[in-house]
C-alpha positions as CSV (number, residue, x, y, z in Angstrom):
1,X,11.4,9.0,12.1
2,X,14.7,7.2,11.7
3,X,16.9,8.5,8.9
4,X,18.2,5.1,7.9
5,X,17.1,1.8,9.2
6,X,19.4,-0.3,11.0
7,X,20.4,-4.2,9.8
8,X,18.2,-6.5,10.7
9,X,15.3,-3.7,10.8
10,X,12.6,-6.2,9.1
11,X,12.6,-7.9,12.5
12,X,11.3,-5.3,14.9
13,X,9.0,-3.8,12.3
14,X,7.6,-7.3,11.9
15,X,7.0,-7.6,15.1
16,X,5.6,-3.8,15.6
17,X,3.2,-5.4,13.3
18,X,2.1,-8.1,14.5
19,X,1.9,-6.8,18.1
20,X,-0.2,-3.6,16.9
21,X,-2.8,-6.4,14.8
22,X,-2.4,-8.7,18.4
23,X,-3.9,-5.5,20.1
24,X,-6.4,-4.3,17.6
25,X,-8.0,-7.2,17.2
26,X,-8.2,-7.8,21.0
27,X,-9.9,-4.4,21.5
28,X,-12.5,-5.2,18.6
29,X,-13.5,-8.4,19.3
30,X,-12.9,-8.7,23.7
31,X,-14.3,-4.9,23.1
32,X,-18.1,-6.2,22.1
33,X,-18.1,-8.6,24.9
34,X,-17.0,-6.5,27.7
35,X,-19.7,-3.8,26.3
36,X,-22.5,-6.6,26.4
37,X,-21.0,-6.9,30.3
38,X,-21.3,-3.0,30.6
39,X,-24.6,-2.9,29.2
40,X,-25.7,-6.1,30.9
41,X,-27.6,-5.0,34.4
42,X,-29.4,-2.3,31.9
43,X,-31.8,-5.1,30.7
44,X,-33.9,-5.0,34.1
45,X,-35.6,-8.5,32.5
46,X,-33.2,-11.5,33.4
47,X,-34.4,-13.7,30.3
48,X,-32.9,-10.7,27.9
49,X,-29.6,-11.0,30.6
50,X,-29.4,-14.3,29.6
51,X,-29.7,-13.5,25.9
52,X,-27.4,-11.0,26.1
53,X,-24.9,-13.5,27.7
54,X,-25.9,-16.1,24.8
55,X,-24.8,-13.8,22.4
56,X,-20.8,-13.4,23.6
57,X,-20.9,-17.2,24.9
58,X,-19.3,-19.0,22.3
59,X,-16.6,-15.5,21.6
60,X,-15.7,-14.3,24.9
61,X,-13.1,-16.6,25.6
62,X,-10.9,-16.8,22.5
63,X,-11.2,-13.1,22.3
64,X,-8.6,-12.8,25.1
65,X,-6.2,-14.8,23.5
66,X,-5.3,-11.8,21.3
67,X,-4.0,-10.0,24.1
68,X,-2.0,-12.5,25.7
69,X,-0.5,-12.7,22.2
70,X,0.0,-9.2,21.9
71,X,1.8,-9.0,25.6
72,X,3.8,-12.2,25.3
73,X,5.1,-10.4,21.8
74,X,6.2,-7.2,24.1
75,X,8.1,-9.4,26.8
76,X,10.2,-11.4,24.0
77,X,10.0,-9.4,21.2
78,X,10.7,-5.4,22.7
79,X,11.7,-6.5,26.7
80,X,13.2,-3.4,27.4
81,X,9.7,-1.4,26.1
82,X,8.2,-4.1,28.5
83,X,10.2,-3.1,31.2
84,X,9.5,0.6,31.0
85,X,5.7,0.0,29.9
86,X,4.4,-2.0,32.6
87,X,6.7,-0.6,35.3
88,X,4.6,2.4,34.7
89,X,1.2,1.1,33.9
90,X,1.7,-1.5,37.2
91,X,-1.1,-0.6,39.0
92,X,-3.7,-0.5,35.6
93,X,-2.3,-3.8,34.4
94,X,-3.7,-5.2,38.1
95,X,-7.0,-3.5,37.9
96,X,-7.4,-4.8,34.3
97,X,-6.6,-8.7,35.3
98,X,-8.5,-8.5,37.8
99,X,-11.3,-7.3,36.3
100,X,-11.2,-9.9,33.7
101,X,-10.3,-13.0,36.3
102,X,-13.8,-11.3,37.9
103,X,-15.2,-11.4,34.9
104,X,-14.8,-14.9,34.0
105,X,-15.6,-16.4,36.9
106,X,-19.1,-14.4,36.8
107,X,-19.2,-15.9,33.1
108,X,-19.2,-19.7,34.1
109,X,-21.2,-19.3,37.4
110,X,-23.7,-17.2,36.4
111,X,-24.5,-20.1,33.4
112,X,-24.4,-22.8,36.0
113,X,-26.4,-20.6,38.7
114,X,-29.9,-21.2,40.2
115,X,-32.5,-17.9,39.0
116,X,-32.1,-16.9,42.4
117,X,-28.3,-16.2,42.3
118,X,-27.9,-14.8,39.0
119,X,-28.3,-11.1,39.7
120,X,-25.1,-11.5,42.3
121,X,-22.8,-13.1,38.8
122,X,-25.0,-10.0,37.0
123,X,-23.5,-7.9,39.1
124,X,-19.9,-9.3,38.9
125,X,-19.7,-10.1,35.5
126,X,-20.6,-5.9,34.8
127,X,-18.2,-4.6,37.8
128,X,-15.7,-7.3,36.0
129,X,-16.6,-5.8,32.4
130,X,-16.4,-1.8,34.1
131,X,-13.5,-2.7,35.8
132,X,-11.0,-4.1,32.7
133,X,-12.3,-1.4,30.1
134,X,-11.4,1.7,32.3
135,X,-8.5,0.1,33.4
136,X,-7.9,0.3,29.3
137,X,-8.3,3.3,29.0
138,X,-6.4,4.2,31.9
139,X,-3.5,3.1,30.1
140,X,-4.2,4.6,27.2
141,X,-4.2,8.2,29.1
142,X,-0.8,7.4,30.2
143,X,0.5,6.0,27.1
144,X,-0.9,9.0,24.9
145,X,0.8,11.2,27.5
146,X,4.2,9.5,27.2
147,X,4.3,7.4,30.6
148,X,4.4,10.9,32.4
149,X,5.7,10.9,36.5
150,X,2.5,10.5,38.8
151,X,0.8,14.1,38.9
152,X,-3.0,14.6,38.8
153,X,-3.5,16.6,35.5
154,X,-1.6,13.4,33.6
155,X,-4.2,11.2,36.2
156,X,-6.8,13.4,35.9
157,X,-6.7,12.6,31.8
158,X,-6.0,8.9,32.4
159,X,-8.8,8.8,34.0
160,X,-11.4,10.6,31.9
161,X,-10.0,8.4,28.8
162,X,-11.1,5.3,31.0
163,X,-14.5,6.6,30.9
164,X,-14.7,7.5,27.3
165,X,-12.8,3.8,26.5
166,X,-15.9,2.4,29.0
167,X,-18.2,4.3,26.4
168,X,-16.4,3.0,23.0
169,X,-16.9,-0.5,24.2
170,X,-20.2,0.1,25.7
171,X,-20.8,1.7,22.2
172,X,-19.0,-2.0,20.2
173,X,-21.2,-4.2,22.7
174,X,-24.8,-2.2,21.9
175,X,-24.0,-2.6,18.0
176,X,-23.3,-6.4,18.8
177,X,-26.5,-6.8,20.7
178,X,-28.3,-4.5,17.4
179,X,-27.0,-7.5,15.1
180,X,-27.0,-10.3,17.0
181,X,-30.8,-9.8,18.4
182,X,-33.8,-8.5,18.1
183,X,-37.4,-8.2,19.4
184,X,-37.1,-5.9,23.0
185,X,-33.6,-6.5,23.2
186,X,-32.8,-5.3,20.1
187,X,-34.6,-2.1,20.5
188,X,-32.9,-1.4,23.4
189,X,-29.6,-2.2,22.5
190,X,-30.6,0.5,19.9
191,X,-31.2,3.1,22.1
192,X,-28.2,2.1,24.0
193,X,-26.3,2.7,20.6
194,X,-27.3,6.1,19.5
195,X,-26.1,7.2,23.2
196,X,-23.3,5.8,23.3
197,X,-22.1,7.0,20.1
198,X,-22.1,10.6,21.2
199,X,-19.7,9.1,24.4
200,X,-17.6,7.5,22.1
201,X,-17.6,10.7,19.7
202,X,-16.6,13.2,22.4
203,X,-14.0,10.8,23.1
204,X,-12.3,10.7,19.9
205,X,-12.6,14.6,19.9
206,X,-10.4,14.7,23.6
207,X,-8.0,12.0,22.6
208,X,-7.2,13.5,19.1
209,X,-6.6,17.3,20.9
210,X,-4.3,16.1,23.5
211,X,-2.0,13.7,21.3
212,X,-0.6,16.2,19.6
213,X,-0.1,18.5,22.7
214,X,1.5,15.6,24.9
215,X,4.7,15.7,22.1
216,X,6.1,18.7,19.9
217,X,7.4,15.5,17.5
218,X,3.4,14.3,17.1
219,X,2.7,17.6,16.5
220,X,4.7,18.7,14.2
221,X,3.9,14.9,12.4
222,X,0.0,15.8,12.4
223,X,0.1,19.8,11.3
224,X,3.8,19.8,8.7
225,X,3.5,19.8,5.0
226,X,3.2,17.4,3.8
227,X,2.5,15.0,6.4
228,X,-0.6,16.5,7.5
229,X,-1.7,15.1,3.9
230,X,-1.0,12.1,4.7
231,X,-3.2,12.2,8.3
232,X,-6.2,14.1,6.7
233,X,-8.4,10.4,5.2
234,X,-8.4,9.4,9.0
235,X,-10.5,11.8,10.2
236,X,-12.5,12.5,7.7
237,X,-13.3,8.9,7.0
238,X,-13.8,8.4,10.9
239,X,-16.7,11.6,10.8
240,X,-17.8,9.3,7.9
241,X,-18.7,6.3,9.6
242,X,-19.8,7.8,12.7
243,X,-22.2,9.4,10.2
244,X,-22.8,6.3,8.7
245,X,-23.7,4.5,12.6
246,X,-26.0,7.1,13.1
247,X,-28.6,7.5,10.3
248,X,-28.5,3.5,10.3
249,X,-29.3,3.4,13.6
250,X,-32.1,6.5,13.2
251,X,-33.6,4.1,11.3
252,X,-33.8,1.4,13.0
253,X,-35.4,-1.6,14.2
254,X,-36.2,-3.4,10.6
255,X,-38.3,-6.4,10.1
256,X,-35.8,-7.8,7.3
257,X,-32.8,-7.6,9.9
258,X,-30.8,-7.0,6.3
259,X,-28.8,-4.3,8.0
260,X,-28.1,-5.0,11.1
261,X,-24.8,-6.0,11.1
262,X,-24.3,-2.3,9.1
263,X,-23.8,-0.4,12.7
264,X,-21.4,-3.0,14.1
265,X,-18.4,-2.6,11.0
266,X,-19.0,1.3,10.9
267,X,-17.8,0.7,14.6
268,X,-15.3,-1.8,13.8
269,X,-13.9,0.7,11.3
270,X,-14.1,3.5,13.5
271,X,-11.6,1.5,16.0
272,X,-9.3,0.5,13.1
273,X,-8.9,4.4,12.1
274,X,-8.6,5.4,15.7
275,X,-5.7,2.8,16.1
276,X,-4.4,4.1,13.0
277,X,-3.8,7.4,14.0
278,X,-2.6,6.6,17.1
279,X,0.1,4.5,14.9
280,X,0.7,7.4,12.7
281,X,1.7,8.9,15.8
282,X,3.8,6.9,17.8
283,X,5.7,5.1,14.8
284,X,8.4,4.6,15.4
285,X,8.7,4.7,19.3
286,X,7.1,1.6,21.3
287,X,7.9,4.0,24.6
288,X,6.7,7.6,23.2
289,X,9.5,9.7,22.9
290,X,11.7,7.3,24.6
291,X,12.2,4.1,23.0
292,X,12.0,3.5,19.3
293,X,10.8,0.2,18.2
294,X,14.7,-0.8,16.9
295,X,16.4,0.6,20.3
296,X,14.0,-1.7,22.2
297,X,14.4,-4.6,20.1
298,X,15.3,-8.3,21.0
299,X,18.9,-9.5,18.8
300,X,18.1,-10.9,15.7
301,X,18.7,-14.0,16.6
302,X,16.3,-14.5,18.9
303,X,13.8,-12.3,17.0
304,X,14.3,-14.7,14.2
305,X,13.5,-17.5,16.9
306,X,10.7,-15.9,18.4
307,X,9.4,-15.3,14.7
308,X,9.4,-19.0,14.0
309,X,7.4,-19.5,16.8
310,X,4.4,-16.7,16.1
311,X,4.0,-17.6,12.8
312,X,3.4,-21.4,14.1
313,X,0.8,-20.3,16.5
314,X,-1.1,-17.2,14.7
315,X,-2.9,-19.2,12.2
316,X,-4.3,-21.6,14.7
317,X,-5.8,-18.3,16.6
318,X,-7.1,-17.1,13.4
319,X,-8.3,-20.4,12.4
320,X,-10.2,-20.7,15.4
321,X,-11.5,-17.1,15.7
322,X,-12.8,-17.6,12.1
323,X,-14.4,-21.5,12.6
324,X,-16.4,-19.5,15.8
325,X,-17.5,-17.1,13.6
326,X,-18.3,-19.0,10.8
327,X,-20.1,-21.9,13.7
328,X,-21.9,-19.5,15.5
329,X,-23.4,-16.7,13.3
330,X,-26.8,-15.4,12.8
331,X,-28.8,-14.3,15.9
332,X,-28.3,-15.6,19.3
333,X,-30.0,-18.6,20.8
334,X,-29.9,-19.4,24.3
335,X,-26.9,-20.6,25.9
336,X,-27.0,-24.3,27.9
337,X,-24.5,-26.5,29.1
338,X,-25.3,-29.9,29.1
């Protein structure tokens, strides 16, 4: 942590923020969908596909526009983090759009598409879904590793974070399907739940021991007096609401539905802590170790610009995320385009 702030330090903290809420938000809400896709050719029945489908149509779509927000702030907002960040994540970032240009194709095909060709979207729409969540995680490896050169213990834990990031949002899409359903489906989505938690669980486990091990600085943060103080509510409230997941879902299906959406925010608040700790860790680099968030910084001139602009375009994503909500709650119907 910086001693003393440098003019102008609002700015790039203001940004930090609004970057860090761009890509939260993106992993909660694109996170459900791309789990329903996971999850999708588990449902051997293609009328509970097509439910499953119903119940991200009228979301999928506006969730991405949380990440494009959250990368367009790192190009004008931090361009030299940009630079480093996606000069070392290059071949991720590739995987990733193309598993969600995949992905969305399969989407608006598989709608339009005869019974006969479904299964082929099926299968596109899940290698799409597979495809953008490890490449996630992927990055996350990296990041949480501090960009490392190409080796293959630093690939070898990229990788295995892409399959525990394939579980958490495997994990976010059966909780979806647990509120947004029910009869068969539901049950299943259940089932799919209780497993997935324990994925999801070891996950946070192997992420939280190699943080501190990948810097001395992140180390020292998470185990000195009296910082460690200051760390010790995330973990404990994360072990609280994975505690909370599970006996809701042990006790599951109900016939009032009443608690159903109880599974899905112990979730949602299991990401939010997650990314808090990871922001606990990092602040105030944007590059770990590297680049701080004021080194990497825009002038303020043209943060002041760019500002001007975010401010004008954030409420109408918010407003529309919201109105969708608000539109399409309750439990799924089926989806038809007319």
């Amino acid at each position: 942590m910086m001693d003393t702030l440098p003019p102008g330090a609002w700015l790039p903290i203001v940004f930090a923020g609004l970057m860090a809420l761009s890509m939260l938000l993106y992993a909660v809400l694109d996170g459900f969908d791309l789990g329903v896709g996971i999850l999708l050719r588990r449902m051997p029945d293609e009328p509970s596909r097509d439910r499953m489908i119903a119940s991200i149509g009228p979301f999928w779509d506006a969730n991405e526009t949380w990440l494009v927000l959250g990368v367009g702030l790192l190009l004008t907002a931090f361009p030299l983090a940009h630079g480093v960040i996606l000069t070392a994540l290059y071949i991720p970032v590739v995987l990733m759009l193309a598993g969600l240009i995949v992905r969305g194709v399969a989407f608006e095909f598989r709608v339009k598409a005869p019974p006969t060709q479904k299964p082929r979207w099926d299968i596109a729409f899940q290698a799409g879904s597979v495809l953008a969540a490890f490449s996630q995680g992927w990055m996350l490896g990296l990041y949480i590793q501090g960009l490392p050169d190409p080796g293959w213990v630093s690939l070898g834990f990229a990788m295995l974070t892409g399959i525990f990031v394939v579980a958490g949002y495997a994990l976010v899409g059966a909780v979806w399907l647990v509120w947004r359903t029910e009869g068969a489906l539901q049950k299943q989505a259940i089932a799919w739940a209780r497993t997935c938690l324990w994925l999801t669980a070891a996950g946070v486990v192997v992420v939280s021991a190699a943080t501190p091990l990948a810097s001395p600085r992140i180390l020292e943060r998470w185990f000195a007096l009296p910082e460690i103080l200051g760390l010790a509510p995330i973990p404990i409230a994360t072990a609280g609401l994975f505690l909370v997941a599970m006996l809701t879902l042990r006790h599951m299906p109900r016939v009032d539905h009443r608690l159903d959406w109880v599974p899905f925010a112990a979730v949602v608040g299991i990401f939010v802590l997650c990314f808090q700790g990871l922001a606990y860790s990092f602040w105030p680099y944007v590059v770990p170790d590297r680049l701080t968030i004021f080194q990497a910084a825009s002038p303020p001139e043209s943060l002041l610009i760019i500002l001007f602009g975010a401010l004008a375009v954030l409420p109408f994503i918010l407003g529309y995320t919201i109105f969708v909500w608000r539109i399409f709650g309750g439990k799924a119907t089926d989806l038809r385009y007319y």
